[in-house]
C-alpha positions in Angstrom: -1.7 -10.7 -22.7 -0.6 -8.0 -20.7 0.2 -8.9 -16.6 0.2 -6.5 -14.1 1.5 -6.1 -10.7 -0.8 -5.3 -8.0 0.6 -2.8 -5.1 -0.7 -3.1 -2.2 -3.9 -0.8 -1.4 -2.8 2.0 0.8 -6.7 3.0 1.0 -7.7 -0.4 2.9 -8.2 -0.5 6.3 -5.1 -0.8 8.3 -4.2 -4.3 10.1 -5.4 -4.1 13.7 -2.4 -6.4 14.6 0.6 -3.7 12.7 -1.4 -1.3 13.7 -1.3 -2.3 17.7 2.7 -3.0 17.3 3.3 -0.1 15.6 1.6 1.8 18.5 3.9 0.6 20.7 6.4 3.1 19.2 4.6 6.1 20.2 4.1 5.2 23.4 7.5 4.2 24.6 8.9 7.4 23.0 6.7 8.8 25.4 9.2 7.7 28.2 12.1 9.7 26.6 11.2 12.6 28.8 11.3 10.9 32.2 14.0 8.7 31.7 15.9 11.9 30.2 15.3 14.4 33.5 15.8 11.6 36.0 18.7 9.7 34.4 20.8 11.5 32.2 23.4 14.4 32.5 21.1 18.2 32.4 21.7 20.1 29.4 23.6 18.0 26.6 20.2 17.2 24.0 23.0 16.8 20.7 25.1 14.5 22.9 21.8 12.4 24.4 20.6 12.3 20.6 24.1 11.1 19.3 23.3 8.3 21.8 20.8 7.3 20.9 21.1 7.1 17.6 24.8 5.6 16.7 25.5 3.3 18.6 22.4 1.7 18.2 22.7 1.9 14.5 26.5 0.9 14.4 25.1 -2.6 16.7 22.1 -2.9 14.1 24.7 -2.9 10.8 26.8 -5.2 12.9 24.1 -8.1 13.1 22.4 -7.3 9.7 26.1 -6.9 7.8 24.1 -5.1 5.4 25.3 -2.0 3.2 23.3 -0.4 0.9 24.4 -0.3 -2.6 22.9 1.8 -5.9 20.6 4.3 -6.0 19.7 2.9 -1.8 23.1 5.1 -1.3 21.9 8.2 -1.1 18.3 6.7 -0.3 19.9 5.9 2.9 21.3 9.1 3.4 18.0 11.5 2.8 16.3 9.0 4.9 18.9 9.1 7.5 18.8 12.7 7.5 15.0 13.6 7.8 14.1 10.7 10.7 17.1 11.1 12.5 19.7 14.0 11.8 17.7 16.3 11.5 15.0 15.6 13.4 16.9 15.1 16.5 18.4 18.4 16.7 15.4 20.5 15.6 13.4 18.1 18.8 15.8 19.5 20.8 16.0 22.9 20.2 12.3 23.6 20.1 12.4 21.1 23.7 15.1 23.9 24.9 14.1 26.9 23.7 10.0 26.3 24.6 8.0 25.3 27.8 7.4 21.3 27.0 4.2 21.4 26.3 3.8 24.1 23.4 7.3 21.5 21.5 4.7 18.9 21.8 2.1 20.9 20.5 4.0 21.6 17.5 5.3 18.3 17.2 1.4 17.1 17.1 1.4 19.3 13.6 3.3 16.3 12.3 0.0 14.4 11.0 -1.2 17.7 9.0 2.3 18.0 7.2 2.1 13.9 6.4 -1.4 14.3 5.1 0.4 17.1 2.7 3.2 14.9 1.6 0.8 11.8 1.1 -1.2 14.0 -1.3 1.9 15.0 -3.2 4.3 12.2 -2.8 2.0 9.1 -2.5 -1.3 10.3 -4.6 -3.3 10.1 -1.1 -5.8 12.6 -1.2 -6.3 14.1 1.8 -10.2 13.6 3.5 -12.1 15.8 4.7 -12.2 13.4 7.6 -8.7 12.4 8.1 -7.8 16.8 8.6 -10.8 17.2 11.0 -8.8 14.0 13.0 -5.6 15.7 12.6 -7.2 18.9 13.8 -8.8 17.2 16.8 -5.7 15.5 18.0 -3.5 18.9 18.1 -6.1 20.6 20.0 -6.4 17.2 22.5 -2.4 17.2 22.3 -2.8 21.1 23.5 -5.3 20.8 25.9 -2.9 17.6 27.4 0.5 19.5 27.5 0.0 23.4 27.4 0.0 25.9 30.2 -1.3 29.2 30.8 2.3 30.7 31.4 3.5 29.5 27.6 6.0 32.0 26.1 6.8 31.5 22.7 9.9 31.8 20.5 10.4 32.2 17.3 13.5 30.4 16.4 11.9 27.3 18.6 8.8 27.1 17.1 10.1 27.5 13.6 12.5 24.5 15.0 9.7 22.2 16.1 7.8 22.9 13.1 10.4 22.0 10.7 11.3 18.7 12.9 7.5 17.6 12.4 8.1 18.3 8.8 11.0 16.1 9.0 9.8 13.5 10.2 6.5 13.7 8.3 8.5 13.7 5.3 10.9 11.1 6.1 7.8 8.7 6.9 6.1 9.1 3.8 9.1 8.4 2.0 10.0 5.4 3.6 6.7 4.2 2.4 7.3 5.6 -1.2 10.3 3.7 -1.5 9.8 0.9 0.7 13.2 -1.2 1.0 15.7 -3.1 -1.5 14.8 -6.8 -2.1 16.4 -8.6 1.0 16.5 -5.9 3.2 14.2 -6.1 6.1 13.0 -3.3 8.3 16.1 -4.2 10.8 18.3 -3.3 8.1 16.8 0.0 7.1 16.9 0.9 10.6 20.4 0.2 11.0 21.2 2.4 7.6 19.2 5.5 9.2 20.4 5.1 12.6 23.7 5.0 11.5 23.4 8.1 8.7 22.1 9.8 11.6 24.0 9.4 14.3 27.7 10.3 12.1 25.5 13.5 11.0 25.0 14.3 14.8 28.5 13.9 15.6 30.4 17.3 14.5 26.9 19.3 15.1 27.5 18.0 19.0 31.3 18.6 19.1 30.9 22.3 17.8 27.9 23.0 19.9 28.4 21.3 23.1 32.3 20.1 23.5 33.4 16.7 24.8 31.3 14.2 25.7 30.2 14.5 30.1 31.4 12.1 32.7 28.9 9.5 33.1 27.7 7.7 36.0 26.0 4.5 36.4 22.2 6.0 36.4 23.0 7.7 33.1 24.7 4.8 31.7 21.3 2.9 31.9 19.5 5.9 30.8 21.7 6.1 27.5 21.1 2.0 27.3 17.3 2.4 27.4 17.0 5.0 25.1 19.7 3.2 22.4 17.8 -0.4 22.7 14.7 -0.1 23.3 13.6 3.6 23.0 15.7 3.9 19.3 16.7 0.7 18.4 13.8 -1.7 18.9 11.3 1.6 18.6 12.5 2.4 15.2 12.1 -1.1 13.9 8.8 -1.4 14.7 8.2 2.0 13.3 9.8 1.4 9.6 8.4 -1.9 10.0 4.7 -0.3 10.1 5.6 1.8 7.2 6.1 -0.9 5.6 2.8 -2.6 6.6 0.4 0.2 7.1 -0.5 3.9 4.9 1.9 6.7 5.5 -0.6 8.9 7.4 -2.0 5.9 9.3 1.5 5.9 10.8 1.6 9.4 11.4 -1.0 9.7 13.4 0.1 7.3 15.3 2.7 10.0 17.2 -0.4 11.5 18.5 0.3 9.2 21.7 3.4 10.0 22.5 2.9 13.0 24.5 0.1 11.1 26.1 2.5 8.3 27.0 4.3 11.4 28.5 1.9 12.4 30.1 0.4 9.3 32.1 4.4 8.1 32.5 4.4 11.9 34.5 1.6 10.8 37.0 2.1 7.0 37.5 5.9 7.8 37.9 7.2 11.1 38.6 3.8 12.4 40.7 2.5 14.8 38.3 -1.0 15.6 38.7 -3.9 15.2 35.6 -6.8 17.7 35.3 -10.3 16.8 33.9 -8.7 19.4 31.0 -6.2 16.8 30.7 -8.1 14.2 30.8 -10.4 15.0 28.0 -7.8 16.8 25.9 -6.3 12.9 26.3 -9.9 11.8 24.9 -10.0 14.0 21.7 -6.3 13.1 21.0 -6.7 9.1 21.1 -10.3 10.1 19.3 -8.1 12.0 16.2 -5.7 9.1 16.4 -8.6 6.2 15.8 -10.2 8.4 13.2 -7.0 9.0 11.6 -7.0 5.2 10.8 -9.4 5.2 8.9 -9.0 4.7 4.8 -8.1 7.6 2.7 -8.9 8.0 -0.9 -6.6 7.2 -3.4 -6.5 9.3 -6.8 -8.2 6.8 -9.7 -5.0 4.8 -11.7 -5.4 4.3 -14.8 -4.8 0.8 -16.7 -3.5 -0.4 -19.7 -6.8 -2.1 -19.5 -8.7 0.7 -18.6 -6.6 2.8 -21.2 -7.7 0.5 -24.3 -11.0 0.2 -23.4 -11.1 4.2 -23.2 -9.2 4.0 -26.8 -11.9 2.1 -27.9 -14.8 4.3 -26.7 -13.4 7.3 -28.5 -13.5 4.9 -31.6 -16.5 3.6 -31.5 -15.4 0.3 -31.1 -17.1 -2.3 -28.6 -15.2 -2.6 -25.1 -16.5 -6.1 -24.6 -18.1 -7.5 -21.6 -17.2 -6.2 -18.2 -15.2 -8.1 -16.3 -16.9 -8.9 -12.6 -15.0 -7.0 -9.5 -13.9 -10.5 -8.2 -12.3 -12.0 -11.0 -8.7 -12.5 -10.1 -7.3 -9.0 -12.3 -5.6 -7.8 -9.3 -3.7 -10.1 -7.4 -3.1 -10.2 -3.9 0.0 -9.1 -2.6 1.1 -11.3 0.5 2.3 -9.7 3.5 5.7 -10.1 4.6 6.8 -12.0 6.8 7.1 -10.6 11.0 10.7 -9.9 12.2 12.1 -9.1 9.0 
């Protein structure tokens, strides 16, 4: 008798309860922008990044006292390296070398290049439905952030394009491998953070010197954005890729330059046209419909395989086997906070 293990379905509907944490991601990212032009020292993105990201990751692998081992070695590292190490830097160069609003633009690309590693990395075939949502939310991202005045760059846009590609990729291969047995999201977190944040060091040192005097307002900027803007954020985010399909989870960054946004006029005054406004609505539209299922690419069994063996034969398949028969196990979810 052969047994098989069930993986989990990534075409079934997302949990509305993941995917409302995992949400919460987006959103406080959104605040990065505020909290980075009130608060922190102008002009040093490598060294804000490096704070965000290491000391944070070095407090994380203090509590979890977790290292990887084997093969999660170099896991570790490639993951560190596309969600944080690279990504960072890229943010920041397309944030600095482009108006605001066309870097968001490109970073709303990210759901398009997810859907492309899905297909290839993931057998999730991309819907016709899922790239008219991705479509939709770039053009409500656009219509929300850019201005009539936007100049473009080459170098920048080729930078925010290939940190939406990072991070694209990253995701979907947190989900491909998942995490070592005992490790919990909090621990991957700490692994990446930590990966990252030593890659950012010499890249800030060469580029931008010595760290800047702080004072106390940029001291509580840098501890926002370490606990609860990376730290706590990029729990719940590995944590939903965990939980929830890649691409799900992509389009999910859809609302951070929304959060942006609304953060801009409830806090810092800045006004919201009717554009806006429904640029805002076709970008939370693209985001909902990006939730929906996908379809996966048709596995084949050892079942399925004998019984087409035995077609080709001539030999009788025997009597099907009803849909709700227990063949497939369920897989139980895991358990919150770990």
């Amino acid at each position: 008798m052969t047994v098989l293990t069930a993986r989990r379905d990534v075409s079934s509907a997302p949990n509305v309860r993941d995917l409302a944490l995992t949400a919460l991601t987006p959103l406080v990212w959104g605040s990065t922008y505020a909290v980075t032009t009130e608060y922190l020292p102008p002009g040093r993105p490598l060294f804000t990044a490096t704070m965000r990201a290491l000391p944070a990751g070095l407090v994380l692998l203090a509590a979890t006292r977790v290292l990887p081992r084997g093969v999660w070695v170099w896991r570790a590292a490639i993951l560190g390296l596309l969600n944080i190490g690279a990504f960072f830097p890229l943010l920041f160069l397309a944030a600095y070398r482009l108006p605001g609003g066309v870097a968001a633009v490109l970073g709303a690309v990210g759901p398009l290049f997810a859907l492309a590693f899905a297909a290839l990395l993931l057998a999730e075939r991309p819907t016709a439905r899922k790239l008219l949502a991705a479509l939709t939310g770039l053009v409500g991202v656009g219509l929300v952030v850019l201005r009539a005045d936007a100049r473009m760059d080459v170098l920048g846009v080729l930078a925010g394009l290939a940190g939406a590609a990072s991070m694209s990729a990253g995701t979907v291969l947190t989900k491909r491998w998942g995490r070592p047995e005992g490790v919990g999201p909090l621990g991957l977190t700490a692994w990446q953070l930590t990966v990252g944040g030593l890659l950012l060091v010499p890249v800030t040192l060469l580029i931008e010197g010595p760290p800047p005097a702080l004072d106390g307002r940029a001291v509580g900027g840098y501890l926002y954005l370490g606990a609860v803007g990376t730290a706590a954020a990029y729990w719940v985010w590995f944590r939903g890729i965990s939980r929830l399909p890649a691409t799900s989870v992509a389009f999910l960054a859809l609302l951070s330059p929304l959060s942006a946004a609304v953060i801009g006029w409830a806090a810092l005054g800045q006004a919201l046209t009717p554009l806006q406004l429904l640029g805002m609505a076709l970008a939370f539209g693209g985001t909902l419909v990006g939730q929906r299922p996908g379809a996966p690419r048709p596995a084949t069994t050892p079942t399925g395989q004998a019984a087409a063996s035995a077609r080709q034969e001539g030999a009788p398949t025997g009597p099907a086997v009803p849909r709700s028969s227990a063949s497939a196990p369920t897989v139980p979810a895991a358990p919150i906070g770990q």
